[in-house]
C-alpha positions as CSV (number, residue, x, y, z in Angstrom):
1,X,7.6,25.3,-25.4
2,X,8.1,29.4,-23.8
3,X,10.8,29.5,-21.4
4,X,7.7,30.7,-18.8
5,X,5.6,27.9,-19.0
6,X,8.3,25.6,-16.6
7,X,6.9,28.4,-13.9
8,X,3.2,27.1,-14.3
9,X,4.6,23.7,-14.3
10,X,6.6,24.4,-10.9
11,X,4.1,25.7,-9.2
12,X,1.6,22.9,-9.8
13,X,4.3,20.8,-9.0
14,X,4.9,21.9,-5.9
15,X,1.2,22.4,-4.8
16,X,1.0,18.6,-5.6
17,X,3.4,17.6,-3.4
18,X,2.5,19.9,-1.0
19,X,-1.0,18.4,-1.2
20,X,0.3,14.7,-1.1
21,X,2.7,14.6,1.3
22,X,-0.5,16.0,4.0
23,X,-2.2,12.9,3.7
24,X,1.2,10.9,4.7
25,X,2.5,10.1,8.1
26,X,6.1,10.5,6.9
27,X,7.9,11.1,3.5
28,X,11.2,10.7,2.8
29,X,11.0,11.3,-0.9
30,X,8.5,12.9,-2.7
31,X,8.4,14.3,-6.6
32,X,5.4,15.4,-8.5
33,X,6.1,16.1,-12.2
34,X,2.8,18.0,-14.2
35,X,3.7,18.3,-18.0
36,X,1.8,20.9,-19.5
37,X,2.0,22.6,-22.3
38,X,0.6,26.3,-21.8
39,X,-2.1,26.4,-24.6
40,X,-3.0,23.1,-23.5
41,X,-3.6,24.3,-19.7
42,X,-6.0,27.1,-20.5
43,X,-8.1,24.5,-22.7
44,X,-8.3,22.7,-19.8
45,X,-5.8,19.9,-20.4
46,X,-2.7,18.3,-19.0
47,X,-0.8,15.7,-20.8
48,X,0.4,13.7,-17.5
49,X,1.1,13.7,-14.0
50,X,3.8,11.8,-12.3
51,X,4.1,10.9,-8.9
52,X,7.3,9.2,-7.2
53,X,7.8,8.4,-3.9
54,X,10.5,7.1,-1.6
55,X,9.9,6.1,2.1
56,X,6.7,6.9,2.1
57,X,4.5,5.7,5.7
58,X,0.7,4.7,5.3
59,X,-2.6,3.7,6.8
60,X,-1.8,1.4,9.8
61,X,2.1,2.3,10.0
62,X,2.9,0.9,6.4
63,X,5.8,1.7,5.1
64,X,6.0,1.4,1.5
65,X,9.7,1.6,-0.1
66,X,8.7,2.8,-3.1
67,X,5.3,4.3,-5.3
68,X,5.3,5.7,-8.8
69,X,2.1,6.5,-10.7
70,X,1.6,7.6,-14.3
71,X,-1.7,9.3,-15.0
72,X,-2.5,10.4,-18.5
73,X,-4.9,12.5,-20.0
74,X,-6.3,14.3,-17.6
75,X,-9.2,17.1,-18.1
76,X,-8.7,20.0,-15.7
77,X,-10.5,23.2,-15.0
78,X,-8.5,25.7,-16.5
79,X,-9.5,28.4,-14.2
80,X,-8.3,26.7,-11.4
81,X,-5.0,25.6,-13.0
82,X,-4.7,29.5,-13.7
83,X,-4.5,29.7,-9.6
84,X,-2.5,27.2,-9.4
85,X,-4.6,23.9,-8.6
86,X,-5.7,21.1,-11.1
87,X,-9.4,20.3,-10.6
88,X,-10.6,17.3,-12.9
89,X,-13.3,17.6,-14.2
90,X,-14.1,14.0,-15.2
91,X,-12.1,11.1,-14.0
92,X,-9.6,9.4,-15.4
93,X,-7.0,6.4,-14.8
94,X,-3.2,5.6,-14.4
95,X,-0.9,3.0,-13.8
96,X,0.9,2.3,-10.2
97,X,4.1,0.3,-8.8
98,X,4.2,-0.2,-5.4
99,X,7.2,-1.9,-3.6
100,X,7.2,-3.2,0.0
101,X,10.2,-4.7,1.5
102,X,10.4,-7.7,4.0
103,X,11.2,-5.1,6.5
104,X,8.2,-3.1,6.0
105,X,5.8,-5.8,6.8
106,X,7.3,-7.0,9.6
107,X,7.1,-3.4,11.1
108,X,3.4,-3.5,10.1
109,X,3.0,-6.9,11.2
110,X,4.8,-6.1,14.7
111,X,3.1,-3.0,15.0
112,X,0.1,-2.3,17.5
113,X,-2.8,-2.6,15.4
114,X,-2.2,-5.7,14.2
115,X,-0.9,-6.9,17.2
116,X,-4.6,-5.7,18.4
117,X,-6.3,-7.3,16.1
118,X,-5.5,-10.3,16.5
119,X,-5.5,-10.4,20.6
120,X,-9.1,-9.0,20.0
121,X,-10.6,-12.8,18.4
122,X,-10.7,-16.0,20.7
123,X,-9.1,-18.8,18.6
124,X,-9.4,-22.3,18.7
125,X,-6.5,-24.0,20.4
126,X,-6.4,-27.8,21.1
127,X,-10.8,-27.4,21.0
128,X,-10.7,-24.3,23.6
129,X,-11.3,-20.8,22.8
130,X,-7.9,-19.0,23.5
131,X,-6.5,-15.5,23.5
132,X,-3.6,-15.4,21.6
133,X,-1.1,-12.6,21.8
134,X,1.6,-12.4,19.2
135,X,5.0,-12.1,20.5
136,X,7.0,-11.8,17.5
137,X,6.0,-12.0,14.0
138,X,8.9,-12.8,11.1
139,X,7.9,-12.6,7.6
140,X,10.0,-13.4,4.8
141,X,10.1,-12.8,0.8
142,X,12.5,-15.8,0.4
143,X,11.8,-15.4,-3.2
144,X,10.4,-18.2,-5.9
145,X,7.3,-17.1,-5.4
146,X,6.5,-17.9,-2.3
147,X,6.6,-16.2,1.1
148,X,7.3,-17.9,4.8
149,X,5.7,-16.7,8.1
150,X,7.0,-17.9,11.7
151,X,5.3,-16.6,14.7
152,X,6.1,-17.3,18.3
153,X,2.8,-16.7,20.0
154,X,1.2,-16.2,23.4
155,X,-1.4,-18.2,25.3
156,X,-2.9,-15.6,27.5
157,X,-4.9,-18.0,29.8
158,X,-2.1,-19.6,30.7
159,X,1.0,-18.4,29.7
160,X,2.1,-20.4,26.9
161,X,4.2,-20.0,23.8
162,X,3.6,-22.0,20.5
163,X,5.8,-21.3,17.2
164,X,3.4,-21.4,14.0
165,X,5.5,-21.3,10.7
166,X,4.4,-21.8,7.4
167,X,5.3,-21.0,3.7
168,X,2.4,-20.0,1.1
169,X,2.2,-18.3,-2.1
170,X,0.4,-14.9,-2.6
171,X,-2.1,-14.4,-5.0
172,X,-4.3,-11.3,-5.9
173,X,-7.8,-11.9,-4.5
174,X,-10.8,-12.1,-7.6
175,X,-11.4,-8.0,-7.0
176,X,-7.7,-6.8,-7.0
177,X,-8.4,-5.4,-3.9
178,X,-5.6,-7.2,-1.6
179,X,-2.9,-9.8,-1.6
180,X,-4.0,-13.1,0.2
181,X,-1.6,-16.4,0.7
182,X,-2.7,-19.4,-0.9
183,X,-1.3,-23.3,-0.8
184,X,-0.2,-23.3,2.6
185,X,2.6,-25.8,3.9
186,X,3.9,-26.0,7.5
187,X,7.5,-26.1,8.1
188,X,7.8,-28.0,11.3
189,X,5.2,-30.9,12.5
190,X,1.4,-29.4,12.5
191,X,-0.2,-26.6,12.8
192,X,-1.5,-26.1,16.4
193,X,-4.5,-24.7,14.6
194,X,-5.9,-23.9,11.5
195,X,-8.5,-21.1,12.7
196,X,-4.8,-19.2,14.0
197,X,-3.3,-19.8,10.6
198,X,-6.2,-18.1,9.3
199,X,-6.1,-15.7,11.4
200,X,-2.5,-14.6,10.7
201,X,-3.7,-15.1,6.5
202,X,-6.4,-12.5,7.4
203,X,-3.7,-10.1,9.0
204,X,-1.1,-10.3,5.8
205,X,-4.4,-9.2,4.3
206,X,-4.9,-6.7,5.9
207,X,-1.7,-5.3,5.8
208,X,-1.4,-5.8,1.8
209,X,-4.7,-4.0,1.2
210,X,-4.4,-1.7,-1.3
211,X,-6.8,0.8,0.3
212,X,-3.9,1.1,2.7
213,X,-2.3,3.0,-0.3
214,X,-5.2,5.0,-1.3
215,X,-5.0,8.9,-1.5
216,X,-7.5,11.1,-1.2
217,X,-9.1,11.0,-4.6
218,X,-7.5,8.1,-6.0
219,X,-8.1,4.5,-5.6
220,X,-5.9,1.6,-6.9
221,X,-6.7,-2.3,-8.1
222,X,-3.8,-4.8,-8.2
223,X,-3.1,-6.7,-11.7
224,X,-0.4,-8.0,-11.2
225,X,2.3,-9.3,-8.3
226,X,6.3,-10.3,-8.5
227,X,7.9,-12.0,-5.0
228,X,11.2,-11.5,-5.5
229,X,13.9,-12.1,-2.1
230,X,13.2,-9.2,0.1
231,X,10.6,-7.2,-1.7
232,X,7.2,-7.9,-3.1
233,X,6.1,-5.8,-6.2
234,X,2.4,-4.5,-7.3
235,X,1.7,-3.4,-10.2
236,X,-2.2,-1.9,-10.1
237,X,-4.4,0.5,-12.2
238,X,-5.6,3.9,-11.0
239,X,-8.5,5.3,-10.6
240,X,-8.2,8.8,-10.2
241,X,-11.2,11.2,-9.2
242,X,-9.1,13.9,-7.8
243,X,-5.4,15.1,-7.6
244,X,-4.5,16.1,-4.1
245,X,-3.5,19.8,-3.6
246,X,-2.3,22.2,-1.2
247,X,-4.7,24.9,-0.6
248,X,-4.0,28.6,-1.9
């Protein structure tokens, strides 16, 4: 490969970050690697793009440990690449890893939206519509597969706490689209009730959505999931329509 065409490579590098880290509420670690080969680039192709990211903060104040996408292939417009700018010009696909740690759901599940939206729905307590107001969510990746929740919640009406805790195993839902907890078991007596324990199901949802982790451009499908203690790992396939990048 010339000793120049590292330059192009840079400076597409650097756009893309540039270009990435914009759509992210924080970034601790972000490193974008195009490989392109300089006769390549002016026939309009790039043979990969990397993306790797540490600490990065999401949709809904998710924090996600760590990302890493592969993309392969890709079919640019070599006029734009000549500015400094990869335009596709058909989609293409990629692999992604996503890791969340323990800690980063319970910040998301502690945080105000979620807190919201769950205060927003009346539940079923006991066979009366109550507002319930979580206090304090814990959620733990003990490992072997399976995942415990415990909850201390508020009765707004009248001022009462109830603990809800439960273990259950995640699954991928049938479109890939989320993460959902399945086989339910309660660790202490029973539930006070179910339509609460589906509510908080819903909200792990929610917060394990992949289009929480969507970029501009770039959509991802779940194929696979590993709980391991602390951390939960996703493995997914990319769709990429577009490669966020900073403006010239």
């Amino acid at each position: 490969m010339p000793e120049d065409s590292g330059i192009g490579e840079e400076a597409l590098n650097k756009a893309a970050e540039i270009g990435l880290s914009s759509q992210l509420d924080e970034v601790e670690n972000l490193d974008v690697n195009v490989k392109a080969e300089p006769l390549k680039l002016v026939q309009g192709e790039v043979e990969s793009v990397q993306i790797a990211g540490e600490g990065l903060v999401m949709q809904q104040n998710l924090r996600v440990e760590v990302m890493e996408m592969q993309i392969n292939r890709v079919a640019i417009n070599p006029l734009k690449a000549a500015l400094g700018k990869i335009e596709l010009t058909k989609p293409t696909a990629g692999k992604a890893w996503v890791v969340l740690t323990e800690v980063d759901i319970n910040r998301a599940f502690n945080s105000e939206y979620i807190r919201a939206q769950i205060q927003s729905q009346k539940i079923n307590i006991n066979g009366e519509l109550k507002t319930v107001a979580p206090q304090q969510v814990d959620f733990r990746l003990s490992g072997e597969g399976k995942v415990t929740l415990n909850a201390k919640i508020l009765l707004v009406e009248n001022g009462e706490t109830h603990q809800v805790a439960f273990t259950a195993v995640p699954r991928i839902n049938a479109h890939g689209t989320t993460v959902t907890l399945e086989n339910v078991t309660y660790c202490e007596g029973e539930e006070i009730s179910p339509e609460l324990t589906k509510a908080l199901i819903a909200q792990t949802s929610e917060i394990l959505n992949l289009n929480n982790f969507d970029l501009e451009g770039m959509s991802l499908r779940i194929k696979q999931l590993e709980v391991d203690t602390g951390k939960l790992t996703l493995q997914a396939e990319a769709d990429v329509e577009k490669i966020p990048f900073a403006e010239n």
